[in-house]
C-alpha positions, 0 to 999 in steps of 0.5 A: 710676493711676500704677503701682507703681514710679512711687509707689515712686520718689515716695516714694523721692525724698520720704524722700530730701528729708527727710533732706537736710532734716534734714541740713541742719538737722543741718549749720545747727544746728553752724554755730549752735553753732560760732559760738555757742561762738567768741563765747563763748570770746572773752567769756570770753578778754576778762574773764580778760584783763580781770581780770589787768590790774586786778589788775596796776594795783591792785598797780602802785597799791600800789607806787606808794604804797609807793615814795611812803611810803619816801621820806617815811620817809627809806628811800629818798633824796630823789634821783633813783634806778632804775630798781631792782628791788623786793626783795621774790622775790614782786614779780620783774618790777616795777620803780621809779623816783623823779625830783625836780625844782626848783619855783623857776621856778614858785614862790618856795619852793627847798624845794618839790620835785616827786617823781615815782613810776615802777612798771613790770612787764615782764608789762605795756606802759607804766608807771604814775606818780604825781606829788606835791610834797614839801616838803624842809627840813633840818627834814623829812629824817628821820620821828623820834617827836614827842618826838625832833623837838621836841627839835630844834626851835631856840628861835628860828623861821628866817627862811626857814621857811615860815609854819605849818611846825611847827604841832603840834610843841611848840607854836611857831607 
């Protein structure tokens, strides 16, 4: 028979045990969690990162098209021009840039320009573009109301015309 302080000491030594174990269990179960929390701080990081830069390309895309409609519309100049400023305070940090150049090594058509757009924003690396070819004519200079261009149609077709250029206008083939 094992005397009394010997079963104490067993038993002292086995609570002992148990509440390393839990310890431990205590120690594993914040590591669990630590790592649980990093991952998902860092998937919440990615997907607001994620969230501003579609939200940048989408207005990168508006300007885009907004550049692109202000030069078929006259408001800006068929010449290379920027990068300028958007005027707009609620567009600080965007820029545009528009470059033509000549398709008269490719095409026999002097009239046929090739217009690329620029945006940049400083928050954002890179820039976006957007390429068109424009058809540029004395007759396509300006956006009039239809009644004002068929006003300005000569009676006699030019020669160099391109085929189909004034379809709709008054009725000249």
């Amino acid at each position: 028979m094992l005397s009394k302080a010997s079963a104490n000491t067993k038993r002292s030594i086995a609570a002992t045990h148990r509440r390393g174990a839990i310890l431990l269990e205590v120690v594993i179960a914040l590591a669990l969690f630590a790592m649980g929390s990093t991952f998902v701080m860092s998937v919440l990081h990615s997907a607001i990162r994620g969230a501003n830069t579609a939200k940048l390309d989408a207005q990168a895309s508006d300007l885009l098209v907004t550049v692109i409609s202000e030069v078929h519309m006259g408001v800006i100049e068929k010449v290379d021009a920027g990068p300028s400023p958007f005027d707009a305070p609620e567009l600080e940090g965007w820029t545009w840039q528009v470059s033509f150049t000549g398709m008269e090594d490719r095409l026999d058509m002097p009239q046929l320009k090739r217009m690329v757009v620029s945006v940049r924003n400083e928050q954002q690396e890179g820039q976006h573009e957007m390429t068109q070819l424009i058809f540029d004519s004395p007759y396509a200079q300006k956006v009039l109301p239809v009644q004002d261009i068929q006003n300005q149609i000569p009676a006699e077709v030019p020669a160099d015309l391109p085929a189909g250029a004034l379809n709709g206008l008054g009725g000249l083939p």
